[in-house]
Structures are given as structure tokens and as C-alpha cells.
C-alpha positions in Angstrom: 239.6 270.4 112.3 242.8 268.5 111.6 242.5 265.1 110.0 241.6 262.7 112.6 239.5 265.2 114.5 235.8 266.1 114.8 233.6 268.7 116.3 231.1 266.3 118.0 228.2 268.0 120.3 230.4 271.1 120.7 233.1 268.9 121.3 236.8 267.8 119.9 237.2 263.8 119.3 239.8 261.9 117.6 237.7 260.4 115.0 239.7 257.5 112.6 238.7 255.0 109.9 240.9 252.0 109.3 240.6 249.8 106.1 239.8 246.2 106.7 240.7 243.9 103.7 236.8 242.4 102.9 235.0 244.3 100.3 231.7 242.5 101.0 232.2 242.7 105.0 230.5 244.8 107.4 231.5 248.1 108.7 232.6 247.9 112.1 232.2 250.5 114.6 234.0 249.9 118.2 232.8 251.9 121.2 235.2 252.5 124.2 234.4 251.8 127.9 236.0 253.8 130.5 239.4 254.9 130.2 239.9 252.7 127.3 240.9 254.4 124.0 241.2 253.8 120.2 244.7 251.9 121.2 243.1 249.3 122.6 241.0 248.1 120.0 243.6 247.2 117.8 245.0 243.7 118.1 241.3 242.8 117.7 241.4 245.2 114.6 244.0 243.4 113.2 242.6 239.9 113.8 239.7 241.2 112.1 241.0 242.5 108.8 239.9 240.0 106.8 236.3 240.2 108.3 235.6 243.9 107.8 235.7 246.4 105.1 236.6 249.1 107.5 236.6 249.9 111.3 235.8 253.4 112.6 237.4 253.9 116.1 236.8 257.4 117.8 238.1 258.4 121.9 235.3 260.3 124.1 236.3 263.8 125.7 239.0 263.0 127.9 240.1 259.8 126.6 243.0 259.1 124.2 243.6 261.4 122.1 240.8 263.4 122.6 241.2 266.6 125.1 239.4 267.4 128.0 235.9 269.2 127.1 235.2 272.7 128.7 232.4 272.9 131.7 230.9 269.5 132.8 231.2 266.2 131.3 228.5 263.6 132.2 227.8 260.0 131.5 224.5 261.4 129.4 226.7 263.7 127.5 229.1 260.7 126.5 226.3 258.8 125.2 225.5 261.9 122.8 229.0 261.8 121.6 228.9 258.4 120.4 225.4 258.7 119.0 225.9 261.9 117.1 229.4 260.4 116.1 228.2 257.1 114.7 225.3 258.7 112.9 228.0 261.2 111.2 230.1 258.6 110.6 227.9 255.5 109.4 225.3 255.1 107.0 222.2 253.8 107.1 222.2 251.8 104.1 225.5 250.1 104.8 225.7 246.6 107.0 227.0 248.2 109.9 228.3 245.9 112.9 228.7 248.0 116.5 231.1 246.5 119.1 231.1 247.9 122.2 233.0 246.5 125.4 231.8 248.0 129.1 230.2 251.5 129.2 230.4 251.3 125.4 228.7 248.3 125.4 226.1 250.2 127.3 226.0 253.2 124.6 225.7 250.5 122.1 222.7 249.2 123.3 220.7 252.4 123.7 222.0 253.2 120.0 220.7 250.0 118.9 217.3 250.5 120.4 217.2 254.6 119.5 218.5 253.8 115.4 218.1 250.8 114.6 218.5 251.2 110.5 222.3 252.1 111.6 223.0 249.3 113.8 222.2 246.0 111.8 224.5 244.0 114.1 225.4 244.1 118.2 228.3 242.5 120.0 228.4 244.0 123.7 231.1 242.4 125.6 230.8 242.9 129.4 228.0 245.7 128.6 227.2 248.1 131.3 223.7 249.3 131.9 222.0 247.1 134.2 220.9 248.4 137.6 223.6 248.4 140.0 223.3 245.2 142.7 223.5 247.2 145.5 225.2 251.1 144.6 226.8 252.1 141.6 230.0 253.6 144.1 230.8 249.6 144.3 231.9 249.6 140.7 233.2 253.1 140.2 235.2 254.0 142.9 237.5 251.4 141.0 238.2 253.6 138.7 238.7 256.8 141.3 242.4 257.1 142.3 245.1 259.2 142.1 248.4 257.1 142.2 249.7 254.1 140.5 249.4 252.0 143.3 245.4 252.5 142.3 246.1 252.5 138.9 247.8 248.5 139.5 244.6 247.7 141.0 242.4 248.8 137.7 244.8 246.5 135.5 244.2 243.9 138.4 240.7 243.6 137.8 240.8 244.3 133.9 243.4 241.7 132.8 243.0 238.0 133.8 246.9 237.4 133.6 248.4 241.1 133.4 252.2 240.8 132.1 255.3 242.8 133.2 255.0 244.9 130.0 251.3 245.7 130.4 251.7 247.9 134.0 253.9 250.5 131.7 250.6 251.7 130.6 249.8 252.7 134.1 251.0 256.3 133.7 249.7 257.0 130.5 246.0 255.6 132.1 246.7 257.4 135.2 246.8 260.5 133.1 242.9 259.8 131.6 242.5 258.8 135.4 243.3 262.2 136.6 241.7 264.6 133.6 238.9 267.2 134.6 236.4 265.2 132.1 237.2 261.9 133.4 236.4 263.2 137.4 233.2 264.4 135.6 232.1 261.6 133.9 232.3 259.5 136.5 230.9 261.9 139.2 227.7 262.0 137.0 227.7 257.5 137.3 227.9 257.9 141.3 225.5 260.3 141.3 222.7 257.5 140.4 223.3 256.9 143.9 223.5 260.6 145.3 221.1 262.5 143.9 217.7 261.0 142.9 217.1 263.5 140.1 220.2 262.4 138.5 219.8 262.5 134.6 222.4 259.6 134.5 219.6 257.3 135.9 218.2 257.5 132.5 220.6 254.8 131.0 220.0 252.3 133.0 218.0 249.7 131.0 215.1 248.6 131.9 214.2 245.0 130.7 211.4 246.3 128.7 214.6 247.8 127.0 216.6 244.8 126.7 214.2 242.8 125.0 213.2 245.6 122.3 216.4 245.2 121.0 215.2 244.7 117.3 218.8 243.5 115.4 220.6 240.6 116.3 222.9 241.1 119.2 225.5 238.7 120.2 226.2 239.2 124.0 229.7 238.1 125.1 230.8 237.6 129.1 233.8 236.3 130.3 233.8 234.4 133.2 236.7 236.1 134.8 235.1 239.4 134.8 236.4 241.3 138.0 235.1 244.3 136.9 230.9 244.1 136.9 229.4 242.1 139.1 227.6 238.9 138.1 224.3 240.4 138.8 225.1 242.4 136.1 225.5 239.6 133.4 222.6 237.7 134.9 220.4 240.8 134.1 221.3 240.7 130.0 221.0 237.1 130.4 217.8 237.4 131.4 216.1 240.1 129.3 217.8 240.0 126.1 215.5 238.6 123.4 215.5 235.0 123.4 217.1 235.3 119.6 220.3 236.6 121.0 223.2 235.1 120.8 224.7 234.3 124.4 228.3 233.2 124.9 230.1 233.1 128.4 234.2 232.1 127.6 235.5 230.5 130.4 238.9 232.4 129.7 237.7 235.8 129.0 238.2 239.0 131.5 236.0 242.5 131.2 238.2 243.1 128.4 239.0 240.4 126.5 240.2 242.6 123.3 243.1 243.0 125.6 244.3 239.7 126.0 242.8 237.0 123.7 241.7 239.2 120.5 242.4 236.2 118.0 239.7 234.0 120.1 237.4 237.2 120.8 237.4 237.9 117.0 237.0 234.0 115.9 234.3 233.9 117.9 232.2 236.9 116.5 233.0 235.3 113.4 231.4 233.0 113.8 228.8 234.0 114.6 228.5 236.1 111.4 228.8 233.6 109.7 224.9 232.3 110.1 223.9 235.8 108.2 225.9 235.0 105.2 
């Protein structure tokens, strides 16, 4: 493959490791949601550099700068991409922190639960997962359009105070938007409502699930989430272990990397810090 790239579950991803300036930190693995890429985690990247000693960043099919994967995509296939790319990529015997935001903080979740001994740590930030209040078409059709004037709404409902400057990404998201993997992906979410033998129903947790959580897990919510409804956030809230961490920023959006990485990162640093 050429350097950046992986052949994950018969698949290409863009696959990158960036050096964080801590020796003695933790490794840090961040885990896209949808349409979100390895671009996005940066400024928190940078406001993290002198927490980790390295990050490892990686695009699913169809996002970034990964390419579209041949035949069907689904939301159970995604998850295997990030599993068998974080076992590849991490190592058990390291102090390995997984951040996931949206559907990656879903995928980080059932990582945590299925190998523990590679995921010491947990942040999920607006995680998906929980059951759907009433369909799962209520929160995905968000993300099913075909024009700009559908890709304004999405940055709408993902930034809190969207600048001038941050609707020029509109045609390069439009472009994830409109990918055969992307259609396919989410297809496989909405089927959870359309076809009762859908394998997606699999990753929705359960609270038995929740509360096996064995590492500590730091859940973050911001309170101007427009993305996942507040069902959604009441459902972690109420089935995480009670050792969690639980914070709920008053300023925060679903993506909160996005817009206020310097307070996101301060305050996983904090709550590092009790470990030390």
C-alpha cells in the first residue's frame, strides 16, 4: 500500500500516526462519526500535543481520504474497520486512550466492551448507540441529501455558531454525502427501522452493555446538541457505570472538536489527570 494507507477487512483506509510531544502520555486513538474525517480532529490534536505521545487518526471507506469500497457498505461493516484497525494499530500493553465523537463514539464503546486490554481509557462525546426515541429515519435522513442547500442544514445542526468560512466545506462534505459507501452505510442505519432482521440492530446497546463497560469512560454531552436527541444522552446517563465520568458543557454542540477544541481538550485533561 502507499504510506498512509491500509488494507483493512478487504478494504483501503487512510491510516496516519501523528507524534504528540509527551513521552509518558497515552496513546490516543480518535474515531470519526459520520461524514467526519481525519481533518477534523486536528485543532483538538494540536491542543493536545503536550498530553499525548502520539494520535492515530484513520477515515472509514468512503470518508476522507479513503475511497469508496466495492459491493455493500454497512454500519456492521464500519464497526469491523475500526476494530480490526485499532487492533493493528495499537498495542495491548500500551496506555491507550480512544476518543470517539457520534457513530464513533458508538464503535468505541463496543471496542471497549469486546477488548478491553486495548482500550484502558474512553471519552465518547455525543456517542451514538442508544435506541432511537421513536425511528432511527429521525436522525439520519439529516444526513440524506443531495444539494448544498441540505448540506447547510447538516452544518446547521453540527456547529453551535457556524462562521462564513466554515460553509466552504459544504462541497467537499457534499462529495462524502453523495459516495456509493456513504448511501450504503447509512441505508444499513435506517434499515433498523425497515427490515426487522437487520444485522445493524446489533449495535444498539443494551444497558446491560453500558454498564459492563470495564475501563474508565469519560462521557461528554454538550447541551446544544442538534444532532441526537436528548433521549439519547439521557440513555448513557442512565446506564453507564456509576464510576463514569459525566460532563454536560453548556457551550458544547455534537461536535465540539470543531468549535471549542482548547476547552474540549482541557477538559479531558483533566480528567486524566486523577490517573496520574
Amino acid at each position: 500500500m502507499p504510506p498512509g494507507f491500509q488494507r483493512i477487512c478487504k478494504k483501503t483506509m487512510h491510516v496516519a500516526r501523528i507524534p504528540g510531544l509527551n513521552s509518558k502520555g497515552p496513546h490516543v486513538a480518535l474515531v470519526n462519526g459520520l461524514v467526519a474525517s481525519t481533518v477534523t480532529w486536528m485543532t483538538l490534536v494540536k491542543a493536545m500535543l503536550g498530553t499525548a505521545k502520539d494520535f492515530l487518526v484513520f477515515d472509514l471507506p468512503s470518508h476522507g481520504l479513503s475511497p469508496n469500497p466495492m459491493g455493500q457498505f454497512t454500519c456492521y461493516d464500519a464497526y469491523k474497520c475500526v476494530k480490526t484497525c485499532l487492533l493493528k494499530n495499537l498495542d495491548p500493553d500500551d496506555n491507550n486512550l480512544i476518543i470517539g465523537n457520534s457513530l464513533g463514539g458508538a464503535f468505541t464503546v463496543r471496542f471497549a466492551c469486546e477488548c478491553p486490554d486495548y482500550a484502558n481509557k474512553n471519552v465518547l462525546i455525543s456517542p451514538a448507540g442508544a435506541p432511537f426515541p421513536t425511528s432511527a429515519h429521525d436522525v439520519v435522513d439529516l444526513f440524506n441529501v443531495s444539494d448544498l442547500k441540505g448540506v447547510k442544514k447538516i452544518i446547521d445542526r453540527i456547529w453551535v455558531h457556524p462562521k462564513t468560512t466554515t460553509y466552504t466545506l459544504a462541497p467537499f462534505m457534499l462529495h462524502t454525502l453523495k459516495s456509493r459507501g456513504f448511501h450504503s452505510l447509512l441505508k444499513s442505519i435506517t434499515d433498523i427501522d425497515d427490515d426487522p432482521q437487520s444485522p445493524t440492530k446489533e449495535l444498539i446497546f443494551t444497558p446491560q452493555m453500558l454498564q459492563n463497560i470495564p475501563n474508565p469512560t469519560l462521557l461528554i454531552w454538550g447541551k446544544e446538541d442538534h444532532v441526537l436527541p436528548h433521549k439519547m444522552c439521557e440513555f448513557f446517563d442512565t446506564h453507564l457505570p456509576a464510576q463514569a465520568t459525566r460532563i454536560f458543557p453548556d457551550t458544547f454542540g455534537h461536535s465540539p472538536q470543531l468549535e471549542e477544541p482548547e476547552k474540549l481538550a482541557e477538559i479531558i485533561d483533566d480528567w486524566l489527570r486523577q490517573f496520574e
